[in-house]
Every structure is written in structure tokens, then in C-alpha cells.
N, C-alpha and C positions, 0 to 999 in steps of 0.2 A: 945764747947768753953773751957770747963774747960780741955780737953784733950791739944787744942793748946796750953793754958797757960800754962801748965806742960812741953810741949814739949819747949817751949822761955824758960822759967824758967830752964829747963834741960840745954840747950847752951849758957845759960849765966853763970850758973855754971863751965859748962865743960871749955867756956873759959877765965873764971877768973881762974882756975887750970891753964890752958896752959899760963896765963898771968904771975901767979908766978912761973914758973919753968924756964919762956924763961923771965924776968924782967931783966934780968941782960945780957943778951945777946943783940947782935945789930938787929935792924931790918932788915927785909930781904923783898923785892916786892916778893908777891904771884904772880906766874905767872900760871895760868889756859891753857894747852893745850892738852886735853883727846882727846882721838880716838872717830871719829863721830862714832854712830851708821849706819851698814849700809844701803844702799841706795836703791831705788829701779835699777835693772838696767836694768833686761829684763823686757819689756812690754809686759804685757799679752793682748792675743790678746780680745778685747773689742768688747761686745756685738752687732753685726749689728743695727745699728738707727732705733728704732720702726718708722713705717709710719704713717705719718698724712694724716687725711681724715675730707675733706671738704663737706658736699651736700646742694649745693647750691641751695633753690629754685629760679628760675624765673619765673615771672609771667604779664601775661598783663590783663586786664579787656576786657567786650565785648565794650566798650564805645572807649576806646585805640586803638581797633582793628577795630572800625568801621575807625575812625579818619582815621588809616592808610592805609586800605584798601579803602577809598573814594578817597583819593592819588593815589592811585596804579590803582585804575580803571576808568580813568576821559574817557571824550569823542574825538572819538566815540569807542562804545564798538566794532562794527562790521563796516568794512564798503569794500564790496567786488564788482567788474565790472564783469558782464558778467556771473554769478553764474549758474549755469546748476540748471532745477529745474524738476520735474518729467516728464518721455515720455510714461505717459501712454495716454497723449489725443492729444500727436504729440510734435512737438520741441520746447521748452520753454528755456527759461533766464531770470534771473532781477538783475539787481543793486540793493543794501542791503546795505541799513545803519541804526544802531540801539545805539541808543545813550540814555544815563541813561539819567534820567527827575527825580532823587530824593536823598536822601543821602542813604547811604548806610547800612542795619542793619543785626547786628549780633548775632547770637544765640551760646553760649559756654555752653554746655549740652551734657551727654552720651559718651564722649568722642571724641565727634566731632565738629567743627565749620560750622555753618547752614550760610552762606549769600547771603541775598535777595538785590535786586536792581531793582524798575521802569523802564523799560524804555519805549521810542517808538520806531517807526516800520514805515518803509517805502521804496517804491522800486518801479522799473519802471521794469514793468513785458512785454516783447515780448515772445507771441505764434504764431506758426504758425502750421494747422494741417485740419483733415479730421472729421467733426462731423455728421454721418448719410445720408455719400455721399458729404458732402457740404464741400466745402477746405474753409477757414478760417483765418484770421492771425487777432490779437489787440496787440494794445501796450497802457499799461495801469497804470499809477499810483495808489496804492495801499496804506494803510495806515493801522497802527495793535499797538498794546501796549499789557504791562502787567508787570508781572514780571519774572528775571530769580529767579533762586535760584540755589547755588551753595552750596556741603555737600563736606567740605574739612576736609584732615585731616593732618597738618603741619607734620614736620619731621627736621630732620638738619643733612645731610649726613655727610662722614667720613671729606670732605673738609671743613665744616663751611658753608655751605650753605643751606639755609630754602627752602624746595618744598612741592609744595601743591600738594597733590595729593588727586583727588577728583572727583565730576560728577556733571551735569548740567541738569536741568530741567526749564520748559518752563512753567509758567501760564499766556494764553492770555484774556484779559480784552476784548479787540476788535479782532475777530479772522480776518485774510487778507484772501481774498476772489478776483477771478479774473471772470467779466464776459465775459462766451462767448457764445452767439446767444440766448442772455437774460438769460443763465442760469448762475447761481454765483455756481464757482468751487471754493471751499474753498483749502488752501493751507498752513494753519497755522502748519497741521503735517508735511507738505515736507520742511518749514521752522525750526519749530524745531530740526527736526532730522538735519537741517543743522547747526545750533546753537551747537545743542548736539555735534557733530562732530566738532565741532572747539572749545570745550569749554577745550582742551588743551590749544591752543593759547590765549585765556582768562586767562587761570591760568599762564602759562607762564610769561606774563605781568606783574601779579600781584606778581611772585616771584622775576622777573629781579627789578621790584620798589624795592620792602622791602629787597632786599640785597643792593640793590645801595644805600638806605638807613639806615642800621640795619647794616652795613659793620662788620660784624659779626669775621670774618678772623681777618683782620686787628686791630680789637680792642683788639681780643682772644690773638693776638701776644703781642699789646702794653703790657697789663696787664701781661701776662707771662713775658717779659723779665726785665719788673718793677720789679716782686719778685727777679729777682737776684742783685739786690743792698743791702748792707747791712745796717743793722738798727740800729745805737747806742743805747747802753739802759739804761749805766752806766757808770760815769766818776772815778768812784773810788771802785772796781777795774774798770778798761776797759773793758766793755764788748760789742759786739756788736753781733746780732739777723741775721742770714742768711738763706735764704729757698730755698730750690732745688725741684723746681719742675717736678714729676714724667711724671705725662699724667691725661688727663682729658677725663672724658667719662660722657653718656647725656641717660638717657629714655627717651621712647616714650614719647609725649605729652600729658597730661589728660586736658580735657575739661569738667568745672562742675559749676556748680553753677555760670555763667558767668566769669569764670576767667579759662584761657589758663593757664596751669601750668608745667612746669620740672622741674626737678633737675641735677645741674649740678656739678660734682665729679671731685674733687681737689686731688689727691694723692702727698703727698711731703714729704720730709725729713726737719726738722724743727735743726737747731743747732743753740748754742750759744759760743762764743768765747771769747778770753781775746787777750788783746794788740788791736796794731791799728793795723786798718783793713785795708785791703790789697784791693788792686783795683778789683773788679768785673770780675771774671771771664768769656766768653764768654758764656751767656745763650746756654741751651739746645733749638735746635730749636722748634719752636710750634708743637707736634705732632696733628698726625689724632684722630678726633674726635671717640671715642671710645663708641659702645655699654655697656649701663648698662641697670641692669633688673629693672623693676618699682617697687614699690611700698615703697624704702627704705625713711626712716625718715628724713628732712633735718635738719641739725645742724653740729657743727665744732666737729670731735674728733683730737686733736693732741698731740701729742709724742715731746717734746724736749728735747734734748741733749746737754748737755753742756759741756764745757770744760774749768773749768779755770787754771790760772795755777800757779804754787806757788808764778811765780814774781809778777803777778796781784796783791795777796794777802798779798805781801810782802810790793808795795807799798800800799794797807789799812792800811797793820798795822804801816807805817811809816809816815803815818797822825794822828796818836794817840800814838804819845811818851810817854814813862812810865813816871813819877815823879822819882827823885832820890829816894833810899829807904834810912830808919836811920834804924839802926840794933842797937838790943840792946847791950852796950858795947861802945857805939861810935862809932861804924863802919857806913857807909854810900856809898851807892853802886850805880851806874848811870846804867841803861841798853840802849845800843847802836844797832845798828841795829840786826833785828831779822831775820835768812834767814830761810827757809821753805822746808823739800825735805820730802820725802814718805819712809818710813822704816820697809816693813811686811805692815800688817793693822794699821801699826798706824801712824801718823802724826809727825814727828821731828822737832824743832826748836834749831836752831844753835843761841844762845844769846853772845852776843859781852859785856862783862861789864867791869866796870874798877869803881875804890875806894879806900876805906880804909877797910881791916878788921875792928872785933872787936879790940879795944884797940891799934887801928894805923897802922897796916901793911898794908903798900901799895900791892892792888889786882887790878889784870886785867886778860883777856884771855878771852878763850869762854869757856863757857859749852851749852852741849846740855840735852835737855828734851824730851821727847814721851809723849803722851796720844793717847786715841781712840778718833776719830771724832764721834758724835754725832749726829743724826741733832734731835732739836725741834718741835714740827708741831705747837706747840698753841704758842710760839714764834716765830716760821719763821728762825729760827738761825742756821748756823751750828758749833758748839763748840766744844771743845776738853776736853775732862773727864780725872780723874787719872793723871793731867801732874804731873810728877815727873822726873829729872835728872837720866841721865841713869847711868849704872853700875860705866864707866868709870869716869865721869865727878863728882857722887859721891865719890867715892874713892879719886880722888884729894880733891875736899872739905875738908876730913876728915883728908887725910897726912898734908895737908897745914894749920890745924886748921879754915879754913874757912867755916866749915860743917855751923854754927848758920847763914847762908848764905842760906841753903838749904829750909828748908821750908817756908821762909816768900820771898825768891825770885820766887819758884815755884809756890807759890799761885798769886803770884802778873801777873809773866807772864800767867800763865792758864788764867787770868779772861780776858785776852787782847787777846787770841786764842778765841776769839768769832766772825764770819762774818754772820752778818746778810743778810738772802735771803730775807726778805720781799721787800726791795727796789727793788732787782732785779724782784724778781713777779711780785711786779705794775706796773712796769716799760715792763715787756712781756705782761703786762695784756692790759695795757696803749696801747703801740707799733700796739700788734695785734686788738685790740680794733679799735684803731683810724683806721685799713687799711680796715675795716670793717662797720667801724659807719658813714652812710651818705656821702659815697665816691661816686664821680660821674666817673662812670665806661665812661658814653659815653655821648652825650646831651642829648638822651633820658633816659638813666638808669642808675637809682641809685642805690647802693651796701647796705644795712643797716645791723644791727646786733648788737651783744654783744659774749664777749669771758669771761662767766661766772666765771668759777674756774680753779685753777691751783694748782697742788700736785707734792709733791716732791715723787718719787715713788720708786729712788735707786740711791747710789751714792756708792765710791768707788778711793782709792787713785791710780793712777798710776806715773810712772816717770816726766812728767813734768807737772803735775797737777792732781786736782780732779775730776774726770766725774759726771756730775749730768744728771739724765733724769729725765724728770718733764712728765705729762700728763696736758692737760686742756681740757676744754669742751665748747658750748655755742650754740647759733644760728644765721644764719645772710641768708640774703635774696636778690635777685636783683628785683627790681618794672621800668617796662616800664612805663614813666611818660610821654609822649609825649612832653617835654620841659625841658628844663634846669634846674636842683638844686642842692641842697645840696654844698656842695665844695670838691673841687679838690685834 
């Protein structure tokens, strides 16, 4: 304090001196016009856009799964004319229909999906044949139950499409049994194995339902082509949020503790802009579903890059006009627009001003300033240090007697080179957040999550703006709800 006092106190002296040596001459307009500092002009070429990675878990319950699979396998499970059935006691057939009798339950354990289902059993059996010399033929209605049980283990190939692949097994309650010449020829294993054998086309069934419903494709598209619009996030300066989606890849399925589980892997490029935003670019088409290896962690890492640009920040600062300043002496100086360009490492501001010197002389012109950008992390700010008037624009100062200009102008503008990033934060925080928090991806699935924290990790001047890359972090999840929530 006592240093600036000394230093006003020095330019009030110096131009009360310059007042009586020039008292008797006429006044003269200060006109300010120094050589800028130069500019930035070749662009260096800027770091490749660190990737963002998303892993996403999804997940359904066995309760979900029962629901959906009781859908996919209504009646009849079986129902076949004319079925060849064993010729070991001469030539046999029967008509087979086998229809659930119950709801359907599901074991998610070990890494597989266990489902069982009721049913019954019935069939109009014709033999005809030779038993101990004696030819023979019956035709005979039959009756049998129990349960299948089916050990699946989901997948979702490179197209977006969920296949069960898996095997069938037979437990008979009532085994079916055919008599012939009073003897009962049981027939529940030449059944089963015909069961077992077509327990492709059972799963089949079960995969054409839950893609016709789960329409998995189609929705994988919607939501990709959603990310390429862009997201305003700030009206002063203008910024708007755009994300380029890379490819998305999916591990196997784990099955535990009744809940079917993946993770599904988001790769993108995440930037942020200034000015208005320009119409949407044609999305990258949906790529093929891509292998990824298990066992990775689900949560959001992503990488943002930014790019604002001096005019952005130009108009900030011209929603925040200086006050006229009073200099000591009588002097009083207005600052007019402040324009922005990059100079070395350091940040330039070209100040438009116009006034009175000390003791009346009419002043106007521009001078320019540098300082180093800064950024704050416990304020969120990024500011400009050291501002002081460069060589050139001093030196006028000093010919013109309007040096007592210099420091209490410098300090005034440094304090207004302050752009605070916190709004912008919340506002990426916000943004991503809300695309993430209780989105309803589809009727049945919902998107939940949080996008925790955000840091500013490196920033750097170039010719038409500042580059920031930020990193954040969080978690977010999709939940098979069998019904409509959350909002859209």
C-alpha cells in the first residue's frame, strides 16, 4: 500500500513539474497510437482430444426376466403332427403338444441364466409292429407333465442382437407311457430327446420376442445420433457442449446374485465451443457392437476440450464496463472497448480510451497491456497476472506526460481480465448430469447416474482463442424397469 502511495504521489509530482514548465503553452489532444504487441499468427499444432470413456452398466433382475421371458414363451411351447418316435418295437408317430401350465422362473447365478417352466404333455401316439410273432398296431392318447428347464447364457452379437444360447433338459412329473399287449412301453426318454432337439427353436422364439421387444438396434441408433446435437451451456460468453461419438463395445454377460449384468462402453470425444452453434453435423453412422474384456469398473472417465475464443471473451468483458477513472490531478479517463488476441504466452488486451489528462489535456487512443493467464482452482477463475502496458504504449505514456495514467489504469483493467470457469463447470456438470440422471433411454430403461467432479487439467493461448481441457469423473447406470419412468 505504502509502495502505491509513493508511486501516485511520485506522478502527481512529476506532473505538476510537467504542468509548470508546459502552463504557458496551449494545450494539445494526447493521441495514444503504439504498435500492438505481436500476435499469435502460426498455430501450433494442438494436442489430439484426450478420449472419453463411458462403462455403462446394464442390468435386469431375475424377477424382470421372469416377466419378460413368460412373454416370449406363451403357448403352445411344442406342438408338432406326425413326429417319428422310436423303431425299436416297429413304426411309430404321435402328435405332441406341450404347453406351459405355469409362470415362468428364473435363476441369475454362476454366470448363467437357469429357466424353469411347468408344463403338460399330450399326444395321440399310432404304432404299428411285430411283438413275439404277433403283429399289432394301437393308437393311443397319452398324457405326461413336468418341467423343462432351460441353462442359457445371453450374448448381444456385433449387430445389436441378444442370443440365447444354451440347452434343455426334461424333468417328468408324470412319465408318458404307451400300452401294447398290456404291456406299458414308457417313452418319456424318446420324448425328451425330441424336446432336447428342438430346444433351439424354443430359444429361438424366445430371442425373435425380446428383440421385437428390447428393439435394441434401433434405440442404440436413436441415442447415438441424439449425442450429435449440441448442448448450450453458456450465454455469456457463448458456449456450447458437442460430443462425437467414437464406437461402443459390450462384455460378456455376468449372472450373480439374481441380477443379469454388462457393461456397456462409450468412447467419444467430448469438446466445447464459443459462438452460435452451427447446425449438427451428419452423425457417424451406429457402428458394430464391439468386444470388450470383463471385468472393467463401471463409471464416466471424460476428457473435455475446449475452445473459447477471444471474441467470446470480449463480449464477457463488455457486459462489465469499467467506471470512468479520476486520476490525480484532475485528469479522468473512460475505458472503451477492450479487444483480446494471444501474444507469446501471454494474453494482450488492446484498451480503447479517451479523457482528460492530468490538468486537462485532452487524451484518447489505444494502449495495449500483457499479463500471464493464470487459472485459480479454489476460485474456478481464469485471470490474468503482472498486467502491465507493454514497451511501446508505455513509452507514449511517458513522451505525452500521461505516464500518471499508467498504473492506476493497469490495475483497474487487470482486475476486469478475470473469466470465471465455475459457471461454466456447473453448467458441463449440469448438462452432462441431466443426460445421465433418470433418462428414459427406452419404455423399459431407464439411464441413471451422476457426473461427480470436473478439473481443469491444462489450458494454453492460441490465435483465435484459449484451449481448455478439463477431465471429469462419476457414475451412471441403465436399470430394465419393465414399464415406463423417469422422463424423457
Amino acid at each position: 500500500m505504502k509502495k502505491w502511495l509513493s508511486a501516485v504521489l511520485a506522478c502527481v509530482l512529476g506532473s505538476l513539474a510537467f504542468f509548470i514548465v508546459s502552463a504557458t503553452t496551449e494545450e494539445k489532444e494526447v493521441v495514444l497510437s503504439p504498435v500492438a504487441p505481436p500476435a499469435i499468427e502460426k498455430e501450433l499444432p494442438s494436442a489430439p482430444p484426450a478420449e472419453s470413456f463411458l462403462s455403462v452398466p446394464l442390468s435386469i433382475t431375475a424377477a424382470e426376466a421372469e416377466r419378460l421371458l413368460g412373454n416370449a414363451l406363451g403357448n403352445p411351447l411344442y406342438n408338432v403332427k406326425g413326429q417319428k418316435l422310436d423303431d425299436s418295437y416297429g413304426e411309430s408317430a404321435a402328435d405332441v403338444l406341450v404347453e406351459r401350465t405355469g409362470p415362468v422362473s428364473v435363476s441369475l447365478e454362476n454366470g448363467r441364466a437357469r429357466v424353469t417352466l411347468p408344463f403338460r404333455f399330450e399326444s395321440l401316439v399310432r404304432w404299428k409292429g411285430n411283438i413275439f410273432g404277433i403283429s399289432s398296431s394301437t393308437k393311443q392318447e397319452i398324457f405326461g407333465g413336468g418341467r423343462i428347464r432351460l441353462e442359457v447364457k445371453p450374448t448381444i452379437d456385433r449387430d445389436w442382437k441378444i442370443r440365447l444360447a444354451g440347452s434343455l433338459a426334461v424333468e417328468w412329473k408324470e412319465k408318458p407311457a404307451v400300452t401294447i399287449l398290456g404291456q406299458k412301453v414308457g417313452i418319456a426318454r424318446f420324448l425328451s430327446s425330441i424336446l432336447e432337439e428342438r430346444s433351439g427353436d424354443l430359444l429361438r422364439r424366445a430371442e425373435e420376442e425380446i428383440n421385437r421387444s428390447a428393439r435394441l438396434k434401433e434405440r442404440a441408433r436413436e441415442q447415438w445420433e441424439s449425442l450429435n446435437a449440441p448442448i448450450p451451456l453458456t450465454d455469456s460468453p457463448r458456449l456450447v457442449l458437442s460430443v462425437r461419438p467414437l464406437d461402443v463395445a459390450m462384455p460378456p454377460f455376468a449372472a450373480k446374485g439374481g441380477i443379469l449384468s454388462a457393461h456397456i462402453a462409450l468412447r467419444c470425444l467430448l469438446t466445447v465451443s464459443s459462438g452460435t452453434p452451427e447446425g449438427a453435423a451428419p452423425p457417424r453412422p451406429l457402428p458394430e457392437l464391439s468386444s470388450m474384456p470383463p471385468g472393467l469398473d463401471p463409471g464416466v472417465l471424460l476428457n473435455l476440450d475446449a475452445s473459447v475464443s477471444y471474441r467470446a471473451l470480449e463480449e464477457f468483458l463488455s457486459g462489465r464496463p469499467l467506471d470512468p477513472l479520476d486520476l490525480p490531478g484532475g485528469g479522468r479517463v473512460s475505458v472503451g472497448k477492450i479487444s483480446l488476441f494471444g501474444s507469446g504466452e501471454k494474453l494482450a488486451a488492446a484498451a480503447e480510451i479517451s479523457g482528460t489528462a492530468p490538468f486537462g489535456a485532452p487524451l484518447k487512443g489505444t494502449v495495449y497491456l500483457t499479463g500471464k493467464p493464470v487459472y485459480s482452482k479454489e476460485d474456478q477463475v481464469l485471470r490474468v497476472q503482472g498486467v502491465d502496458f507493454d514497451e511501446d504504449s508505455t513509452r507514449g505514456l511517458m513522451r505525452m506526460a500521461s505516464w500518471i495514467v499508467r498504473p492506476i489504469l493497469a490495475k483497474e483493467i487487470g482486475e476486469t481480465l478475470v473469466f470465471p470457469l465455475g459457471e461454466l463447470r456447473e453448467k458441463a456438470l449440469a448438462s452432462l448430469g441431466e443426460a445421465v440422471r433418470g433418462r428414459q433411454v427406452s419404455d423399459e430403461v431407464t439411464m441413471d447416474g451422476t457426473v461427480g467432479f470436473l478439473e481443469l487439467e491444462r489450458f494454453s493461448l492460441a490465435g483465435e482463442g484459449i484451449r481448455l481441457s478439463f477431465s471429469m469423473g462419476g457414475t451412471v447406470s441403465l436399470k430394465y424397469t419393465g414399464k415406463k419412468e423417469g422422463k424423457n
